[in-house]
C-alpha positions as a Markdown table, in Angstrom:
| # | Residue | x | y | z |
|---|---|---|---|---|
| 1 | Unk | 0.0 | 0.0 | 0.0 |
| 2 | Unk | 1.0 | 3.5 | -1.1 |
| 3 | Unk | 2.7 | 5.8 | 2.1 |
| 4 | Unk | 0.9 | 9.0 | 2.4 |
| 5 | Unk | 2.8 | 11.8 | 1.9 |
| 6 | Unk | 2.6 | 14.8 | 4.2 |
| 7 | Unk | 4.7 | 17.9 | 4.6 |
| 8 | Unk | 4.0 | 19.3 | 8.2 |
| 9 | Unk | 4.9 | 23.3 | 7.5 |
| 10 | Unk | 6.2 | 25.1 | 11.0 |
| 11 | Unk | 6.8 | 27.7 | 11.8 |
| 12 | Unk | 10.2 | 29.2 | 11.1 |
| 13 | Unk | 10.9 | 31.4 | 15.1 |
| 14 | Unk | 11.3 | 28.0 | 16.9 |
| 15 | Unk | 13.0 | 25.0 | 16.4 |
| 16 | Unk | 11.1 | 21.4 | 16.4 |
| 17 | Unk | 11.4 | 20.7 | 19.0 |
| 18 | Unk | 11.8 | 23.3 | 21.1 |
| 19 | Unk | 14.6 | 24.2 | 23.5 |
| 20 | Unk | 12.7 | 26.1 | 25.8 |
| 21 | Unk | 9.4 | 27.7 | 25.1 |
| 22 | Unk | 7.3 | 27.0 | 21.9 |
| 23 | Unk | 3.9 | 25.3 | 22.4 |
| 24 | Unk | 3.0 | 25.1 | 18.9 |
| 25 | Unk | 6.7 | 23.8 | 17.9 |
| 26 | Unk | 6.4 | 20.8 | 20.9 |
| 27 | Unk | 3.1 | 20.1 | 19.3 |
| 28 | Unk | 4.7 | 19.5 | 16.2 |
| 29 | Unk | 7.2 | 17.1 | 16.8 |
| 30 | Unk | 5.0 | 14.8 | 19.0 |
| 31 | Unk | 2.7 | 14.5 | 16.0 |
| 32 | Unk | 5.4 | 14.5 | 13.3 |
| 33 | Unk | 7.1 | 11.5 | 15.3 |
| 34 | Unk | 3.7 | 9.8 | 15.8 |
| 35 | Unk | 2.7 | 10.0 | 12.1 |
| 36 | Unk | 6.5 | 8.1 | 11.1 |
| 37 | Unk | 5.7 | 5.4 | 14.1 |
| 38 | Unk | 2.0 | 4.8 | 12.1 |
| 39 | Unk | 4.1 | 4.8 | 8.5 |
| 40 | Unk | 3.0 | 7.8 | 7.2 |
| 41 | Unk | 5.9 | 9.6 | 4.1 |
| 42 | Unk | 6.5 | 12.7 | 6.6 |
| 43 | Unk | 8.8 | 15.8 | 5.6 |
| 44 | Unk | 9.3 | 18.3 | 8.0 |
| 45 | Unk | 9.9 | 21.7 | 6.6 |
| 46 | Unk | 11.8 | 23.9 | 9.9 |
| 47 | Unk | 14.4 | 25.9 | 10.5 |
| 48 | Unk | 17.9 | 24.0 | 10.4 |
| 49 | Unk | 18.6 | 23.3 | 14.2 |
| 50 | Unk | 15.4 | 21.0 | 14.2 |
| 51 | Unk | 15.4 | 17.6 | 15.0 |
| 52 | Unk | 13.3 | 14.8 | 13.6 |
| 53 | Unk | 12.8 | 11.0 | 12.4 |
| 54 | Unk | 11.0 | 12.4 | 9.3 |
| 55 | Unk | 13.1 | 14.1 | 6.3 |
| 56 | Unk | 14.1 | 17.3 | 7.1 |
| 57 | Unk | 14.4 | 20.2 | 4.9 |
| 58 | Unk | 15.7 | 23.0 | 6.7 |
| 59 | Unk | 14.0 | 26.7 | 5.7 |
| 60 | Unk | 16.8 | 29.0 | 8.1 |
| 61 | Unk | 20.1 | 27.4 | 9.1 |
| 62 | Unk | 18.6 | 28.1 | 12.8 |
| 63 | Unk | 15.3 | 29.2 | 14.2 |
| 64 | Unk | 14.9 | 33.2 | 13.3 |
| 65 | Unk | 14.1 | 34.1 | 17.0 |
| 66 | Unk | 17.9 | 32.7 | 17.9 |
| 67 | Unk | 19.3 | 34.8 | 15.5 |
| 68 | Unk | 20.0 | 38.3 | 17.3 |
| 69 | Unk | 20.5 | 41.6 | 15.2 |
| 70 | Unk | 18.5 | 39.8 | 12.0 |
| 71 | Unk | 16.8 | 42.6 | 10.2 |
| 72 | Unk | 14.8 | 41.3 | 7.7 |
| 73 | Unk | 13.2 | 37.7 | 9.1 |
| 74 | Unk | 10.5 | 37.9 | 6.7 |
| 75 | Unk | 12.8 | 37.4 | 3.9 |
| 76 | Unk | 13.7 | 34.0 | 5.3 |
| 77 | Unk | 9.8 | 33.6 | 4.6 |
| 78 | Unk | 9.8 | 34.9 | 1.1 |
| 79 | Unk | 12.6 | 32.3 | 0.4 |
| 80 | Unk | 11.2 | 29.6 | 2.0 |
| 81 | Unk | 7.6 | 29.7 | -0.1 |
| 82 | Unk | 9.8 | 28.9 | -3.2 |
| 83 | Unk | 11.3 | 26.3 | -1.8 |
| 84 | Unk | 8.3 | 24.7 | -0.6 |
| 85 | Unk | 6.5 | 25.4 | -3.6 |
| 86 | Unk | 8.7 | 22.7 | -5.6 |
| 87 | Unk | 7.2 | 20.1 | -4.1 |
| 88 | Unk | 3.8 | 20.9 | -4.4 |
| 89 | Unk | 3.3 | 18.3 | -6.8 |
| 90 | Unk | 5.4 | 15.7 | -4.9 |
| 91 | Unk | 3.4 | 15.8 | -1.6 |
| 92 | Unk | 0.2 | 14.5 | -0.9 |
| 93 | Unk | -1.0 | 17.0 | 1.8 |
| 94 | Unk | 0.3 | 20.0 | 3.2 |
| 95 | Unk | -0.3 | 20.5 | 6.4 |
| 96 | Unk | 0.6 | 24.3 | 7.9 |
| 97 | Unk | 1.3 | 25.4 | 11.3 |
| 98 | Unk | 2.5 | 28.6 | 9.7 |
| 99 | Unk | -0.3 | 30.7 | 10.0 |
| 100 | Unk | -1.0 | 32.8 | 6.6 |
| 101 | Unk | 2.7 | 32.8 | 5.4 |
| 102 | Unk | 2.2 | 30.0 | 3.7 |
| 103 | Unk | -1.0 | 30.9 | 2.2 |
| 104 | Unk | 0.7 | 31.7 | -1.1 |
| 105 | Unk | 1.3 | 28.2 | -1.5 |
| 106 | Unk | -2.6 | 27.8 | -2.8 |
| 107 | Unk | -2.1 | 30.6 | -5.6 |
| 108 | Unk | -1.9 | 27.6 | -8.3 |
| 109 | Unk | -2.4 | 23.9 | -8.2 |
| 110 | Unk | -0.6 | 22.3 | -5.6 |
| 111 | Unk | -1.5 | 19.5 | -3.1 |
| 112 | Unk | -4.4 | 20.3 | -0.1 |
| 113 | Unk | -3.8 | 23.1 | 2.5 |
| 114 | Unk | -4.9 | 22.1 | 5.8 |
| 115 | Unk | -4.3 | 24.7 | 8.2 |
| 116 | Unk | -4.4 | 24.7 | 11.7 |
| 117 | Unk | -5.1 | 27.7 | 13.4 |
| 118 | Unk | -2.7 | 27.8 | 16.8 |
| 119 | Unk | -3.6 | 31.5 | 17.6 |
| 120 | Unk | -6.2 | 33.4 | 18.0 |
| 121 | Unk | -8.8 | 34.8 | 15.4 |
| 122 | Unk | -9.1 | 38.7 | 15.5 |
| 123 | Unk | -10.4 | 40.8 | 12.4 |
| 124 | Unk | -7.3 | 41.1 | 10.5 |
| 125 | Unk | -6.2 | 37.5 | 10.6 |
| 126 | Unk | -9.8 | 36.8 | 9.5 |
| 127 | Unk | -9.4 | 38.6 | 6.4 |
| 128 | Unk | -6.5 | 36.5 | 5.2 |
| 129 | Unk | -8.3 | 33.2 | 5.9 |
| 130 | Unk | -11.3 | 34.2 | 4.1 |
| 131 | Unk | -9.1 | 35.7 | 1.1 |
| 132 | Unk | -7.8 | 32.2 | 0.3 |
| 133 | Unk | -10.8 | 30.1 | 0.0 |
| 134 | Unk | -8.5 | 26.9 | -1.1 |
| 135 | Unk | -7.2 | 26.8 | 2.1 |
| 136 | Unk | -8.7 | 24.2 | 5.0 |
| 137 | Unk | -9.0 | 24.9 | 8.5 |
| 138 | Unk | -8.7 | 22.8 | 11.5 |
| 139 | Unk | -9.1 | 24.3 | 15.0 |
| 140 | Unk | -7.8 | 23.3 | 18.1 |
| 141 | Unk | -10.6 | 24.2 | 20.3 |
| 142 | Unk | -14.4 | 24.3 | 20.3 |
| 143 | Unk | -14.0 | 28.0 | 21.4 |
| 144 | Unk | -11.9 | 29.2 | 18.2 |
| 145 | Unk | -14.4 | 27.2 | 16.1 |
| 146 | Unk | -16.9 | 29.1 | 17.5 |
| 147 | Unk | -14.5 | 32.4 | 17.1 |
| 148 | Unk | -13.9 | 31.4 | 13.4 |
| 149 | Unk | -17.7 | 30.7 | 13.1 |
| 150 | Unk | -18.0 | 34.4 | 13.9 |
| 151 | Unk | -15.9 | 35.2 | 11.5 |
| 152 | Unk | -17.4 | 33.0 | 9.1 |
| 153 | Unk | -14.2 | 31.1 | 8.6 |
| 154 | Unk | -15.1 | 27.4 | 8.0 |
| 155 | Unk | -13.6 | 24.3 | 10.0 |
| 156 | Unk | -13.0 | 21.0 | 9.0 |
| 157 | Unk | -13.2 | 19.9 | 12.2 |
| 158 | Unk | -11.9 | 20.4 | 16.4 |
| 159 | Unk | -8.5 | 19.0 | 17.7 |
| 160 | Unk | -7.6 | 19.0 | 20.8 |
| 161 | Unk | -3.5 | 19.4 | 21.5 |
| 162 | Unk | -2.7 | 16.0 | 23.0 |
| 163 | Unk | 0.7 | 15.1 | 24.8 |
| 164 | Unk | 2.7 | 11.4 | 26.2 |
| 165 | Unk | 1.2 | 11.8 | 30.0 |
| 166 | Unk | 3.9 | 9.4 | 30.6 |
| 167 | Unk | 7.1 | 12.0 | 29.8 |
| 168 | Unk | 5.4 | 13.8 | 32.3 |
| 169 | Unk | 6.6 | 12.8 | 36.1 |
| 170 | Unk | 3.3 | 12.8 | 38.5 |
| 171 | Unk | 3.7 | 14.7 | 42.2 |
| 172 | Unk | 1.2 | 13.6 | 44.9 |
| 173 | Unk | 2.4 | 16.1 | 47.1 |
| 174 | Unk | 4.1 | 19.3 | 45.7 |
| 175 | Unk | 6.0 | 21.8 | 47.2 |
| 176 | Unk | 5.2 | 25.2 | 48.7 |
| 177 | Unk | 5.3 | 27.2 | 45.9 |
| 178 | Unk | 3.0 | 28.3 | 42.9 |
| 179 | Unk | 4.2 | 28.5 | 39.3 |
| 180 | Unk | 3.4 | 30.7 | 36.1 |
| 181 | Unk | 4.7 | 29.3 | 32.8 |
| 182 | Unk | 4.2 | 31.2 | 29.7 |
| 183 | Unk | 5.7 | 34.5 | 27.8 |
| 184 | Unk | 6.3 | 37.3 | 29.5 |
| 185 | Unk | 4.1 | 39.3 | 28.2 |
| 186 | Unk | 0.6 | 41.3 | 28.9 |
| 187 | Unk | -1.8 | 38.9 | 26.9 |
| 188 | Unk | -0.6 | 36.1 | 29.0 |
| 189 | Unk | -1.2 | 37.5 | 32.2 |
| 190 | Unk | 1.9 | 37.8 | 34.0 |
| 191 | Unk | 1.3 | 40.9 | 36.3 |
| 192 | Unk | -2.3 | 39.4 | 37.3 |
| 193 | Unk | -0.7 | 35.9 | 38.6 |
| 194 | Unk | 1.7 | 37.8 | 40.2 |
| 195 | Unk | -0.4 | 40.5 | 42.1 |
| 196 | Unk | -2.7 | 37.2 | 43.1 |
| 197 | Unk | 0.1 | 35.5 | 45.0 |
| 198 | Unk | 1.3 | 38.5 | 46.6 |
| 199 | Unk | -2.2 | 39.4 | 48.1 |
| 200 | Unk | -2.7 | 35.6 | 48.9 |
| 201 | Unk | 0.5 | 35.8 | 50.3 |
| 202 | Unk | 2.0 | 32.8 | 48.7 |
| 203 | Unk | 5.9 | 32.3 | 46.7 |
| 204 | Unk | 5.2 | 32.1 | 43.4 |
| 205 | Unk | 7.7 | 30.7 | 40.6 |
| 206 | Unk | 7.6 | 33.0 | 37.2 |
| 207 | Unk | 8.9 | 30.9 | 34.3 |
| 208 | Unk | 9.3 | 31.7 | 30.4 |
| 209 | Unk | 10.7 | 33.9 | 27.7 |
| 210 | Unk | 10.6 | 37.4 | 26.3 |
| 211 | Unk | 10.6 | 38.0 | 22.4 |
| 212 | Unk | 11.3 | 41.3 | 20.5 |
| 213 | Unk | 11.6 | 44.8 | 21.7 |
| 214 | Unk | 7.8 | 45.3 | 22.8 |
| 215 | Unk | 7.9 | 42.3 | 25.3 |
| 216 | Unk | 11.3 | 43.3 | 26.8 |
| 217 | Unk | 10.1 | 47.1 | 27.6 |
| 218 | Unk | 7.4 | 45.5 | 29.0 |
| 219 | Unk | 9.2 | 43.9 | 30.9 |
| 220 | Unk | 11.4 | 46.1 | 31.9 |
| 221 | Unk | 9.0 | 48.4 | 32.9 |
| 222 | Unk | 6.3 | 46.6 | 34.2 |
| 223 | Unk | 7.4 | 43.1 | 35.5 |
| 224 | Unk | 11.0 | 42.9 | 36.4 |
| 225 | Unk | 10.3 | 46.2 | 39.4 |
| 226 | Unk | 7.7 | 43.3 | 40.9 |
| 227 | Unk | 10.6 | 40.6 | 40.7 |
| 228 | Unk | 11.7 | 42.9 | 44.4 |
| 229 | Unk | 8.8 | 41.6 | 46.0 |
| 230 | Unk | 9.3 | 39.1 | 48.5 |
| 231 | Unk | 8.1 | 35.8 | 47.5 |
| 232 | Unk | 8.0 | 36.3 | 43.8 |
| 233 | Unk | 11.3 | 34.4 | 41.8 |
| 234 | Unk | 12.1 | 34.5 | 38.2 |
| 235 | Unk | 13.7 | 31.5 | 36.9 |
| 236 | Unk | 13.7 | 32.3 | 33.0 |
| 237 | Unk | 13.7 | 30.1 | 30.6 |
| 238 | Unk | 13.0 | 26.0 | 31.4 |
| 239 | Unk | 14.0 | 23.4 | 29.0 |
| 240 | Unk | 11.6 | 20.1 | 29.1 |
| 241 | Unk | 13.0 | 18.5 | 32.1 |
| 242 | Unk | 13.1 | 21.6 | 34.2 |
| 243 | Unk | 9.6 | 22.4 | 32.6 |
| 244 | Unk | 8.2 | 18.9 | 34.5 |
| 245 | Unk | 10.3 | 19.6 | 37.6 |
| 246 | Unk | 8.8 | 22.9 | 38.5 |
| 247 | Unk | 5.2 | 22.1 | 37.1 |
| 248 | Unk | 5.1 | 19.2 | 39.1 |
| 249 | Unk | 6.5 | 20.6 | 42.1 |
| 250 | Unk | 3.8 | 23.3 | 42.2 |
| 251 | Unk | 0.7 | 23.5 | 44.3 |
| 252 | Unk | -0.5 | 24.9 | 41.1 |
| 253 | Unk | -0.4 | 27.1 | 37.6 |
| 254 | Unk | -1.5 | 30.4 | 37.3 |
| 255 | Unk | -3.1 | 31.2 | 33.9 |
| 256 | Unk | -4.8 | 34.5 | 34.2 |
| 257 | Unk | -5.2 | 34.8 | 30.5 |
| 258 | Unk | -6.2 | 38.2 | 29.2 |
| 259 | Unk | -7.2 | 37.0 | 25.7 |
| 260 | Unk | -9.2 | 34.7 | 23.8 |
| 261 | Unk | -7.1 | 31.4 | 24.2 |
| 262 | Unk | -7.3 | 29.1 | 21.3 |
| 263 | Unk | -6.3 | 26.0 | 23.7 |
| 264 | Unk | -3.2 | 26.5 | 26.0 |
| 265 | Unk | -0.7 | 23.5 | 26.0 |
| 266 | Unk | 0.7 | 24.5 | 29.4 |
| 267 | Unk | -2.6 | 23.7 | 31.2 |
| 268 | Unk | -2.6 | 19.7 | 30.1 |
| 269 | Unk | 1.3 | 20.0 | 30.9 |
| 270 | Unk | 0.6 | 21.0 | 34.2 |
| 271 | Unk | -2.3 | 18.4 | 34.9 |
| 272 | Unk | -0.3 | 15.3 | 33.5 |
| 273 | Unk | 1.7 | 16.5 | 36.4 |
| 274 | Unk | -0.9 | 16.2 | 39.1 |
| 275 | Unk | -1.0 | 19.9 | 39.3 |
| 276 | Unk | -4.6 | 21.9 | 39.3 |
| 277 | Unk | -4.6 | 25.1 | 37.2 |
| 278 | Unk | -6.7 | 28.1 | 38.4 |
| 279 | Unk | -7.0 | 30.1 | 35.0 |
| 280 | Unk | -9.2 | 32.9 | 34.2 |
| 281 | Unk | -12.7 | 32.1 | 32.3 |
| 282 | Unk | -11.3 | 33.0 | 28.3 |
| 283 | Unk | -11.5 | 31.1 | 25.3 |
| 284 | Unk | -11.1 | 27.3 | 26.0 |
| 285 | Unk | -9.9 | 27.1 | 29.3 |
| 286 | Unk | -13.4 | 25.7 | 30.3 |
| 287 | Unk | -13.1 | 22.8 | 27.6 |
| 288 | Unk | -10.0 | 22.0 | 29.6 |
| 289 | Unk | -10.1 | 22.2 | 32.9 |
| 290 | Unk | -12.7 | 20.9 | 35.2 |
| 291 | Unk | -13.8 | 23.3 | 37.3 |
| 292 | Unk | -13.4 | 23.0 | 41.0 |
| 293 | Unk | -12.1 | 19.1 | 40.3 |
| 294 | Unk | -8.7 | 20.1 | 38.5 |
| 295 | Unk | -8.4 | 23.7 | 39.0 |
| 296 | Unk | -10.5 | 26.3 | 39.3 |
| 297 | Unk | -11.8 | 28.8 | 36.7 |
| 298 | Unk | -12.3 | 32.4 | 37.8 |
| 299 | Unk | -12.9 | 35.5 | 36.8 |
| 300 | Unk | -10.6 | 38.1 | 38.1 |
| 301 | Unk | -7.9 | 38.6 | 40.6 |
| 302 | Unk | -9.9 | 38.5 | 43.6 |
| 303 | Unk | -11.3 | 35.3 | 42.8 |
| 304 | Unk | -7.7 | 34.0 | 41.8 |
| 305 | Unk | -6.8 | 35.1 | 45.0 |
| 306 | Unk | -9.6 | 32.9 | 46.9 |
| 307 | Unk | -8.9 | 29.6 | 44.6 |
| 308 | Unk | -4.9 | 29.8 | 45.8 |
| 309 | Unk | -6.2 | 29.8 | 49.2 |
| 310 | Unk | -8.9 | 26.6 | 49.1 |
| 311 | Unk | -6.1 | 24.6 | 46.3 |
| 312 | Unk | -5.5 | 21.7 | 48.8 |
| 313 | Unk | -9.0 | 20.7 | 48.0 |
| 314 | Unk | -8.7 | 19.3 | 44.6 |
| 315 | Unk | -6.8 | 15.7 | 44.1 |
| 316 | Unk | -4.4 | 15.8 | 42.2 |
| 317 | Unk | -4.4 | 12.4 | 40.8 |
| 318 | Unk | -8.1 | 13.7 | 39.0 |
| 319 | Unk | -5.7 | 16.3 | 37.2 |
| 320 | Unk | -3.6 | 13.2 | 36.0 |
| 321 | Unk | -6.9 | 11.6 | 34.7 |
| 322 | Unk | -7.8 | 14.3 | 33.0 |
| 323 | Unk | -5.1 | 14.5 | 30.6 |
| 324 | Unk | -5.2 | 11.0 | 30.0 |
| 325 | Unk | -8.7 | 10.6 | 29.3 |
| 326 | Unk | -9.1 | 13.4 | 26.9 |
| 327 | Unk | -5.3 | 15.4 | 25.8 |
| 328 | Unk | -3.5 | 12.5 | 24.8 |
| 329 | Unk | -1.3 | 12.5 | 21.5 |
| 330 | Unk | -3.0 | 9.6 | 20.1 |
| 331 | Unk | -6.1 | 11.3 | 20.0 |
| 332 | Unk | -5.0 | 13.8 | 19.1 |
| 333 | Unk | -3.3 | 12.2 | 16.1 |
| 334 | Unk | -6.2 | 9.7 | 15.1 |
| 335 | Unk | -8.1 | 12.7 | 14.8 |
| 336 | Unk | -5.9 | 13.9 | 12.2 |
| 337 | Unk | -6.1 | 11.1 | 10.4 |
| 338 | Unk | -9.6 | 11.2 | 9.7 |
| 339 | Unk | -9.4 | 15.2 | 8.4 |
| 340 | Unk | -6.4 | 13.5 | 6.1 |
| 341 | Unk | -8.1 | 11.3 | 4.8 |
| 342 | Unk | -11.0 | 13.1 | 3.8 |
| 343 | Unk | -8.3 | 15.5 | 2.1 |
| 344 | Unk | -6.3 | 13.3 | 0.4 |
């Protein structure tokens, strides 16, 4: 029987995997190393300094966000259309994680476009999926189905991000601390999770990156002053195994998200952990926690602030369960299969 031949498009900041941060780029490489292991023809078109059982072909010679002082990253873009526009006869399926850069791709006949949309849907983006009406579009939550709904941006289907529970180590009993994981930046929440420990008067871990010139004046301005606060650490950047140390050490994740989230991959990192999330009441946080049995969904600081304080009520062993019952990569994956197949 034939192999199916897929080329899994990613994006070009991060490598596959990635070294520290890079939800969408961790998702990439559990499913591009699950569709080899069911014998699927899998390219991999990334950045150089990627890694991967499928064929390789590197776009940059190393992820653009590592390369400091570059001036013109969208030109690495520009280059890499072309050379992914030679095989768009020799493929049987493209499948993009590259938002609308790769949208050219559909301009003339080439292989199916399935597209799935990692980040959220605002006006503007909704214009360029519209514009391209070859294109397919998969989403990763019920919410952002409903979002592209609104937008009237049809979906092929819902897929949930899934992970290997098993990579990630389980904690019964954590330590005293509280964790947030994520970019530093405003979206994400950072100076909300950090103003609910302080008033709940707890030591909260802050974990992640900063990216480009807005984030680090941010930053600078607005975060790194709270880092004087007694209790409050900043770690930086984890790679994997840190990542699983300090999630499953903490009593639990903060995710005080101030936008629309199209799914969150930190949330089922922390739960295959053991550890509850409390998270604020945008986009699909409720489609992945259970409130008040593996976290606790709020909707502002004050009530953030009361779910620290009552966290020793939720088991964390249901926060295990939850993950594997419904964010696993096989199901994940064997939902894929079915929108390829319909495609190819």
């Amino acid at each position: 029987m034939k192999k199916i031949k897929i080329a899994q498009l990613a994006p070009l900041w991060i490598s596959v995997p990635p070294r520290t941060y890079g939800g969408i780029e961790l998702m990439l490489s559990l499913l591009t190393e699950e569709l080899v292991a069911r014998n699927y023809d899998i390219t991999l078109f990334a950045s150089g300094d990627s890694a991967t059982s499928a064929k390789l072909i590197s776009l940059t010679e190393k992820a653009i966000w590592l390369q400091k002082g570059l001036r013109s990253p969208h030109a690495y873009i520009s280059a890499a259309l072309e050379k992914i526009y030679r095989y768009r006869n020799s493929v049987d399926l493209f499948h993009n994680h590259f938002d609308f850069f790769m949208f050219p791709l559909c301009l003339s006949e080439t292989a199916p476009i399935l597209t799935t949309l990692h980040r959220p849907i605002d006006s503007i983006s909704a214009q360029a999926y519209k514009a391209y009406n070859k294109i397919k579009f998969c989403a990763i939550s019920e919410d952002q189905r409903q979002s592209a709904d609104e937008n009237g941006i049809p979906m092929l289907g819902v897929v949930h991000n899934g992970i290997i529970p098993e990579r990630y180590i389980f904690r019964e009993t954590p330590d005293d601390y509280f964790i947030y994981l994520g970019r530093i930046n405003k979206e994400k929440g950072i100076v909300s999770a950090i103003a609910a420990a302080k008033d709940a008067g707890v030591k909260l871990l802050v974990a992640g990156n900063i990216v480009g010139g807005e984030e680090w004046n941010y930053f600078l301005h607005e975060v790194q002053p709270l880092f004087n606060e007694e209790n409050i650490n900043f770690v930086g950047q984890l790679d994997f195994n840190e990542k699983v140390k300090l999630l499953g050490g903490a009593k639990a994740l903060l995710f005080p998200i101030d936008r629309r989230e199209p799914f969150g991959l930190v949330m089922i990192e922390a739960m295959a952990c053991g550890t509850p999330v409390i998270a604020y009441r945008r986009g699909s946080v409720p489609e992945v926690i259970e409130d008040k049995k593996t976290g606790f969904i709020v909707d502002n600081k004050e009530e953030m602030v009361e779910a620290i304080k009552k966290i020793d009520i939720i088991k964390r062993i249901d926060c295990r369960a939850r993950v594997e019952q419904n964010f696993t990569l096989k199901q994940m994956v064997d939902k894929y299969e079915k929108i390829y197949k319909k495609l190819v």
